[in-house]
C-alpha positions, 0 to 999 in steps of 0.5 A: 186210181188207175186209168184204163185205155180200153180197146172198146172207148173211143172217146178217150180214157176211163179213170178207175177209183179204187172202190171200182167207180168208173168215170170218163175223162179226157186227159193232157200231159205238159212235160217238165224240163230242166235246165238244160231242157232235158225232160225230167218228167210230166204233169198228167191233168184228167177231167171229167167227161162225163157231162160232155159224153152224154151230151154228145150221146143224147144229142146222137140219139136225137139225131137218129130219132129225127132220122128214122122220122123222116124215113118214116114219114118218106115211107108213108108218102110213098105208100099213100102215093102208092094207095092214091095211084091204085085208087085212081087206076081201079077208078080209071079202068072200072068207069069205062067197063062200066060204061061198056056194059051199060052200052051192051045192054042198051045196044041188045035192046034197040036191035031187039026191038029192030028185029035185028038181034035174031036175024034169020039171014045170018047162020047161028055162029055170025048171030049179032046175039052171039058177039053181044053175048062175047061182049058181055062175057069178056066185059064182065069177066075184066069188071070182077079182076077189077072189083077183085083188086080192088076188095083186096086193096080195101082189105089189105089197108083194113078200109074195107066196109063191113055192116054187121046184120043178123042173117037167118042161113036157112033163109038166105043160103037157098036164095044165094043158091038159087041161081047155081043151081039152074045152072046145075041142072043145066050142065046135069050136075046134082045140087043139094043144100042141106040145111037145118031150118032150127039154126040161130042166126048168124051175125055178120057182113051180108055182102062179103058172106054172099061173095064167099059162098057164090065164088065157091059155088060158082068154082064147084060149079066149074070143076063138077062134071056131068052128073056130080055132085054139089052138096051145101051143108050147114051146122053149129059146130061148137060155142064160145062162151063170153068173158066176165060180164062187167055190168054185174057187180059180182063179176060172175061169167055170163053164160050168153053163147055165140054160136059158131057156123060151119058151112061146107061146099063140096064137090065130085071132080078131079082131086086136088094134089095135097102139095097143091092145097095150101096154095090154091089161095095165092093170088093168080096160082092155078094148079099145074097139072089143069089147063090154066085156059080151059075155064075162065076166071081171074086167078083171084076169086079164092085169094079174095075168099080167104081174105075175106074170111079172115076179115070176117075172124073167121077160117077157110081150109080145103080138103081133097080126096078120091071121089 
Protein backbone atom coordinates (compact mmCIF):
# COMPACT_ATOMS: atom_id res chain seq x y z
CA UNK A 1 0.00 0.00 0.00
CA UNK A 2 1.35 3.45 -0.53
CA UNK A 3 -0.14 6.81 1.31
CA UNK A 4 -0.77 9.80 -0.25
CA UNK A 5 -0.69 13.38 1.27
CA UNK A 6 -2.92 15.27 -1.19
CA UNK A 7 -2.76 19.13 -1.77
CA UNK A 8 -6.61 18.89 -2.45
CA UNK A 9 -7.38 16.32 1.38
CA UNK A 10 -7.68 18.50 4.09
CA UNK A 11 -8.69 15.84 6.57
CA UNK A 12 -5.90 13.75 6.73
CA UNK A 13 -4.06 10.95 4.49
CA UNK A 14 -5.53 8.85 1.80
CA UNK A 15 -4.16 4.88 1.84
CA UNK A 16 -3.97 3.57 -1.60
CA UNK A 17 -4.15 -0.55 -1.95
CA UNK A 18 -2.31 -1.76 -4.63
CA UNK A 19 -5.58 -2.68 -6.71
CA UNK A 20 -6.01 1.47 -6.60
CA UNK A 21 -8.96 1.41 -3.65
CA UNK A 22 -8.50 4.66 -2.14
CA UNK A 23 -9.52 4.74 1.41
CA UNK A 24 -9.62 7.74 4.38
CA UNK A 25 -7.80 7.10 7.33
CA UNK A 26 -6.05 9.02 10.00
CA UNK A 27 -2.65 8.09 10.84
CA UNK A 28 -0.27 8.27 14.32
CA UNK A 29 3.43 7.49 14.45
CA UNK A 30 4.91 6.55 18.37
CA UNK A 31 8.88 6.67 17.81
CA UNK A 32 11.19 3.61 19.25
CA UNK A 33 14.28 4.07 21.10
CA UNK A 34 16.79 2.34 22.29
CA UNK A 35 18.63 2.50 25.24
CA UNK A 36 20.30 5.22 25.35
CA UNK A 37 16.76 7.01 24.01
CA UNK A 38 18.39 7.54 20.78
CA UNK A 39 15.49 6.94 18.18
CA UNK A 40 15.77 3.97 16.20
CA UNK A 41 12.67 4.31 14.14
CA UNK A 42 8.70 4.16 14.25
CA UNK A 43 5.42 2.56 14.55
CA UNK A 44 2.90 4.14 11.92
CA UNK A 45 -0.90 2.98 12.93
CA UNK A 46 -3.54 4.40 10.20
CA UNK A 47 -7.27 3.93 10.72
CA UNK A 48 -10.00 4.05 8.57
CA UNK A 49 -12.16 7.22 8.43
CA UNK A 50 -13.96 6.86 6.26
CA UNK A 51 -17.17 6.25 8.54
CA UNK A 52 -16.18 9.64 10.42
CA UNK A 53 -15.61 11.40 7.19
CA UNK A 54 -18.95 10.95 5.87
CA UNK A 55 -20.73 11.59 9.20
CA UNK A 56 -18.88 15.03 9.20
CA UNK A 57 -20.19 15.15 5.27
CA UNK A 58 -23.74 14.39 6.05
CA UNK A 59 -23.87 16.26 9.15
CA UNK A 60 -22.26 19.59 7.04
CA UNK A 61 -25.00 19.09 4.33
CA UNK A 62 -27.67 19.01 6.80
CA UNK A 63 -26.30 21.94 8.26
CA UNK A 64 -26.41 24.02 5.19
CA UNK A 65 -29.77 22.22 4.22
CA UNK A 66 -31.31 23.82 7.25
CA UNK A 67 -29.54 27.03 6.32
CA UNK A 68 -30.53 27.60 3.12
CA UNK A 69 -34.53 26.79 4.86
CA UNK A 70 -34.19 29.51 7.00
CA UNK A 71 -33.29 31.84 4.26
CA UNK A 72 -35.72 30.59 2.36
CA UNK A 73 -38.27 31.06 4.70
CA UNK A 74 -36.68 34.87 5.51
CA UNK A 75 -37.24 35.74 2.01
CA UNK A 76 -40.54 34.55 1.89
CA UNK A 77 -41.78 36.63 5.15
CA UNK A 78 -40.13 39.64 3.74
CA UNK A 79 -42.03 39.04 0.52
CA UNK A 80 -45.24 38.59 2.13
CA UNK A 81 -44.46 41.75 4.52
CA UNK A 82 -43.69 43.23 1.18
CA UNK A 83 -47.30 42.03 -0.61
CA UNK A 84 -49.34 42.85 2.71
CA UNK A 85 -47.78 46.64 2.80
CA UNK A 86 -48.74 47.23 -1.21
CA UNK A 87 -52.07 45.77 -0.31
CA UNK A 88 -52.86 48.05 2.32
CA UNK A 89 -51.00 50.94 0.62
CA UNK A 90 -53.19 50.56 -2.84
CA UNK A 91 -56.27 49.94 -0.21
CA UNK A 92 -55.30 53.29 1.83
CA UNK A 93 -54.84 55.58 -1.18
CA UNK A 94 -58.02 54.17 -3.37
CA UNK A 95 -60.59 54.38 -0.25
CA UNK A 96 -60.34 57.99 0.15
CA UNK A 97 -60.03 58.42 -3.99
CA UNK A 98 -62.77 56.68 -4.04
CA UNK A 99 -64.66 58.82 -1.75
CA UNK A 100 -63.48 62.07 -3.47
CA UNK A 101 -65.17 61.13 -6.56
CA UNK A 102 -68.43 60.01 -4.64
CA UNK A 103 -68.42 63.53 -2.96
CA UNK A 104 -68.05 65.26 -6.64
CA UNK A 105 -70.75 63.69 -8.09
CA UNK A 106 -73.11 64.54 -5.21
CA UNK A 107 -71.59 67.94 -4.72
CA UNK A 108 -72.52 68.50 -8.97
CA UNK A 109 -75.80 67.45 -7.96
CA UNK A 110 -76.96 69.56 -5.07
CA UNK A 111 -75.43 72.82 -7.00
CA UNK A 112 -77.28 71.68 -10.17
CA UNK A 113 -80.18 71.82 -8.47
CA UNK A 114 -79.26 75.19 -6.51
CA UNK A 115 -79.06 76.63 -9.88
CA UNK A 116 -75.38 77.06 -8.77
CA UNK A 117 -73.26 75.08 -10.97
CA UNK A 118 -73.87 77.40 -14.43
CA UNK A 119 -74.00 80.47 -12.61
CA UNK A 120 -74.24 83.52 -14.87
CA UNK A 121 -72.43 86.05 -12.56
CA UNK A 122 -69.23 84.00 -12.86
CA UNK A 123 -67.02 84.28 -16.48
CA UNK A 124 -66.64 80.81 -18.09
CA UNK A 125 -63.10 80.31 -16.79
CA UNK A 126 -64.04 80.86 -12.82
CA UNK A 127 -67.69 78.19 -13.71
CA UNK A 128 -68.04 76.32 -10.47
CA UNK A 129 -68.50 73.50 -13.67
CA UNK A 130 -65.08 73.82 -14.41
CA UNK A 131 -63.25 73.16 -11.04
CA UNK A 132 -65.68 70.12 -10.75
CA UNK A 133 -64.87 69.16 -14.08
CA UNK A 134 -60.33 69.61 -12.41
CA UNK A 135 -61.94 67.73 -9.60
CA UNK A 136 -62.89 65.00 -11.56
CA UNK A 137 -59.99 64.76 -13.81
CA UNK A 138 -57.22 64.87 -11.45
CA UNK A 139 -59.18 62.35 -9.20
CA UNK A 140 -60.01 59.82 -11.62
CA UNK A 141 -56.58 60.42 -13.41
CA UNK A 142 -54.66 58.95 -9.41
CA UNK A 143 -57.68 56.10 -9.44
CA UNK A 144 -56.42 54.41 -12.87
CA UNK A 145 -52.25 54.81 -11.35
CA UNK A 146 -53.77 53.29 -8.37
CA UNK A 147 -56.01 50.61 -10.27
CA UNK A 148 -52.84 50.35 -12.59
CA UNK A 149 -50.76 49.32 -9.75
CA UNK A 150 -52.66 47.34 -8.29
CA UNK A 151 -53.52 44.85 -11.54
CA UNK A 152 -49.84 44.79 -12.10
CA UNK A 153 -49.15 43.48 -8.51
CA UNK A 154 -52.34 40.77 -8.83
CA UNK A 155 -50.58 39.93 -12.23
CA UNK A 156 -47.10 39.89 -10.92
CA UNK A 157 -47.97 37.05 -8.04
CA UNK A 158 -50.31 35.25 -10.64
CA UNK A 159 -53.53 36.15 -8.28
CA UNK A 160 -55.11 38.17 -10.67
CA UNK A 161 -59.10 37.10 -11.49
CA UNK A 162 -59.64 35.79 -14.57
CA UNK A 163 -63.35 34.47 -15.71
CA UNK A 164 -63.28 32.51 -19.17
CA UNK A 165 -66.55 33.43 -20.96
CA UNK A 166 -67.44 33.27 -24.89
CA UNK A 167 -67.15 36.51 -26.45
CA UNK A 168 -68.94 37.19 -29.75
CA UNK A 169 -65.96 40.13 -31.35
CA UNK A 170 -68.40 41.52 -33.46
CA UNK A 171 -71.02 42.17 -31.02
CA UNK A 172 -69.12 43.21 -28.12
CA UNK A 173 -65.84 45.35 -30.11
CA UNK A 174 -68.67 47.87 -31.49
CA UNK A 175 -70.03 48.25 -28.14
CA UNK A 176 -66.30 48.86 -26.15
CA UNK A 177 -65.74 51.21 -29.46
CA UNK A 178 -68.82 53.13 -29.08
CA UNK A 179 -67.45 55.64 -26.84
CA UNK A 180 -64.26 56.71 -28.74
CA UNK A 181 -65.68 56.89 -31.31
CA UNK A 182 -67.97 60.05 -30.21
CA UNK A 183 -64.91 61.23 -28.93
CA UNK A 184 -63.44 60.96 -32.37
CA UNK A 185 -65.77 62.77 -33.91
CA UNK A 186 -65.50 65.18 -31.41
CA UNK A 187 -61.81 66.09 -32.00
CA UNK A 188 -62.32 65.27 -36.36
CA UNK A 189 -60.62 62.15 -36.20
CA UNK A 190 -62.10 59.37 -38.75
CA UNK A 191 -62.82 55.84 -36.65
CA UNK A 192 -63.60 52.76 -38.50
CA UNK A 193 -63.72 49.17 -37.08
CA UNK A 194 -63.69 46.44 -39.24
CA UNK A 195 -65.04 43.38 -38.37
CA UNK A 196 -66.46 40.06 -39.86
CA UNK A 197 -69.98 39.49 -38.63
CA UNK A 198 -69.02 35.44 -39.40
CA UNK A 199 -66.28 35.01 -36.61
CA UNK A 200 -66.37 32.14 -34.14
CA UNK A 201 -66.46 33.28 -30.73
CA UNK A 202 -63.66 33.99 -28.85
CA UNK A 203 -62.75 32.50 -25.34
CA UNK A 204 -61.43 34.50 -22.71
CA UNK A 205 -61.51 37.02 -19.80
CA UNK A 206 -64.34 39.78 -20.54
CA UNK A 207 -62.71 42.37 -18.37
CA UNK A 208 -59.15 42.11 -18.87
CA UNK A 209 -59.96 41.87 -23.00
CA UNK A 210 -62.12 45.20 -22.42
CA UNK A 211 -59.22 47.21 -20.60
CA UNK A 212 -56.64 45.95 -23.36
CA UNK A 213 -58.48 47.26 -26.16
CA UNK A 214 -59.87 50.49 -24.38
CA UNK A 215 -56.43 51.63 -23.16
CA UNK A 216 -55.07 51.19 -26.93
CA UNK A 217 -57.89 52.92 -28.08
CA UNK A 218 -57.87 55.67 -25.85
CA UNK A 219 -53.64 56.13 -26.67
CA UNK A 220 -54.80 55.90 -30.55
CA UNK A 221 -57.21 58.48 -29.66
CA UNK A 222 -54.60 60.74 -27.84
CA UNK A 223 -51.91 60.45 -30.48
CA UNK A 224 -54.27 60.80 -33.70
CA UNK A 225 -54.59 64.23 -34.76
CA UNK A 226 -57.14 66.19 -36.44
CA UNK A 227 -58.38 64.26 -39.45
CA UNK A 228 -56.64 60.88 -38.92
CA UNK A 229 -57.22 58.04 -38.96
CA UNK A 230 -58.51 55.28 -36.42
CA UNK A 231 -58.99 51.83 -37.80
CA UNK A 232 -60.02 48.34 -35.78
CA UNK A 233 -59.62 45.51 -37.59
CA UNK A 234 -60.42 42.05 -36.53
CA UNK A 235 -59.42 38.45 -38.38
CA UNK A 236 -58.61 34.54 -37.51
CA UNK A 237 -55.29 34.37 -38.46
CA UNK A 238 -54.51 30.59 -38.25
CA UNK A 239 -55.71 27.57 -36.09
CA UNK A 240 -54.10 25.03 -33.56
CA UNK A 241 -55.41 21.81 -33.65
CA UNK A 242 -55.52 19.80 -30.10
CA UNK A 243 -53.38 16.84 -29.06
CA UNK A 244 -54.48 12.99 -28.65
CA UNK A 245 -57.95 12.88 -27.49
CA UNK A 246 -57.38 10.52 -24.54
CA UNK A 247 -61.26 9.83 -24.17
CA UNK A 248 -60.91 7.64 -27.32
CA UNK A 249 -59.58 4.19 -26.86
CA UNK A 250 -57.48 4.47 -30.20
CA UNK A 251 -55.89 7.73 -29.56
CA UNK A 252 -56.39 9.08 -32.65
CA UNK A 253 -55.73 13.36 -32.84
CA UNK A 254 -59.08 14.99 -32.56
CA UNK A 255 -59.37 17.59 -35.20
CA UNK A 256 -61.33 20.17 -32.95
CA UNK A 257 -59.65 23.60 -34.05
CA UNK A 258 -59.18 26.56 -31.71
CA UNK A 259 -59.09 29.54 -33.33
CA UNK A 260 -56.78 32.24 -32.85
CA UNK A 261 -57.74 36.02 -33.07
CA UNK A 262 -55.71 38.84 -34.32
CA UNK A 263 -56.94 42.33 -33.44
CA UNK A 264 -55.19 45.45 -34.91
CA UNK A 265 -55.44 49.11 -33.76
CA UNK A 266 -53.78 51.36 -35.87
CA UNK A 267 -53.49 54.88 -36.34
CA UNK A 268 -52.13 58.02 -38.35
CA UNK A 269 -49.58 60.44 -36.09
CA UNK A 270 -46.51 60.91 -35.31
CA UNK A 271 -43.85 57.76 -35.82
CA UNK A 272 -42.49 56.10 -33.42
CA UNK A 273 -38.64 55.76 -33.27
CA UNK A 274 -37.72 51.97 -34.24
CA UNK A 275 -35.06 51.93 -31.32
CA UNK A 276 -37.97 53.31 -29.15
CA UNK A 277 -40.36 50.49 -29.84
CA UNK A 278 -39.43 47.65 -27.76
CA UNK A 279 -39.67 49.98 -24.80
CA UNK A 280 -42.78 51.63 -24.93
CA UNK A 281 -44.10 48.57 -22.65
CA UNK A 282 -41.70 49.70 -19.69
CA UNK A 283 -43.71 50.93 -16.85
CA UNK A 284 -43.44 55.16 -16.83
CA UNK A 285 -41.18 55.11 -20.20
CA UNK A 286 -42.39 57.83 -22.38
CA UNK A 287 -40.37 58.46 -25.76
CA UNK A 288 -37.83 61.27 -25.44
CA UNK A 289 -38.35 63.10 -28.50
CA UNK A 290 -42.49 63.73 -27.21
CA UNK A 291 -43.51 65.95 -24.58
CA UNK A 292 -43.80 63.66 -21.71
CA UNK A 293 -46.52 66.81 -20.22
CA UNK A 294 -48.43 67.50 -22.93
CA UNK A 295 -51.13 64.49 -22.88
CA UNK A 296 -52.08 63.21 -19.53
CA UNK A 297 -52.00 59.65 -18.41
CA UNK A 298 -50.04 57.35 -15.94
CA UNK A 299 -46.92 56.12 -17.88
CA UNK A 300 -48.33 52.73 -17.10
CA UNK A 301 -51.42 51.75 -19.41
CA UNK A 302 -49.14 50.01 -21.94
CA UNK A 303 -46.94 48.11 -19.44
CA UNK A 304 -50.38 46.69 -17.99
CA UNK A 305 -51.57 45.66 -21.62
CA UNK A 306 -48.86 43.80 -22.48
CA UNK A 307 -48.99 41.98 -19.08
CA UNK A 308 -52.23 41.42 -19.76
CA UNK A 309 -51.76 39.96 -22.81
CA UNK A 310 -49.24 37.72 -21.68
CA UNK A 311 -51.83 36.64 -18.94
CA UNK A 312 -54.19 35.95 -21.12
CA UNK A 313 -51.34 33.45 -23.30
CA UNK A 314 -51.42 35.65 -25.71
CA UNK A 315 -48.79 38.35 -27.59
CA UNK A 316 -48.86 42.11 -28.36
CA UNK A 317 -46.06 43.76 -30.82
CA UNK A 318 -46.09 47.21 -32.22
CA UNK A 319 -45.23 48.72 -35.62
CA UNK A 320 -44.60 51.98 -36.68
CA UNK A 321 -43.92 53.76 -40.17
CA UNK A 322 -44.37 56.78 -42.40
CA UNK A 323 -48.11 57.63 -42.37
Amino acid sequence: MVCLFPPSCTSGVLLVAKDGTVTPVTDSATPLKNNSSVITGAVLVFRNDTQRRLTEERNLAAERARQLEIQVAELQRLNQLKEDFLATTFHEMRTPLSNIKMTISVLENILEGLGVLHLKALSPSESVARYLAILRDQCERELDLVDNLLHMRMIHVNVYPLELTSIQLQNWLPHVAEYFQERAQARQQSFQVNVSPNLPPLVSDLASLTEIVSELLNNACKYTPSDGQITVDVQVIDTAKSLINEDTESGILDDLQVPYFQITISNSGAIIPKQEQSRIFEAFYRIPQSDRWQQSGTGLGLALVKKLVEYLQGTIKVTSSQG
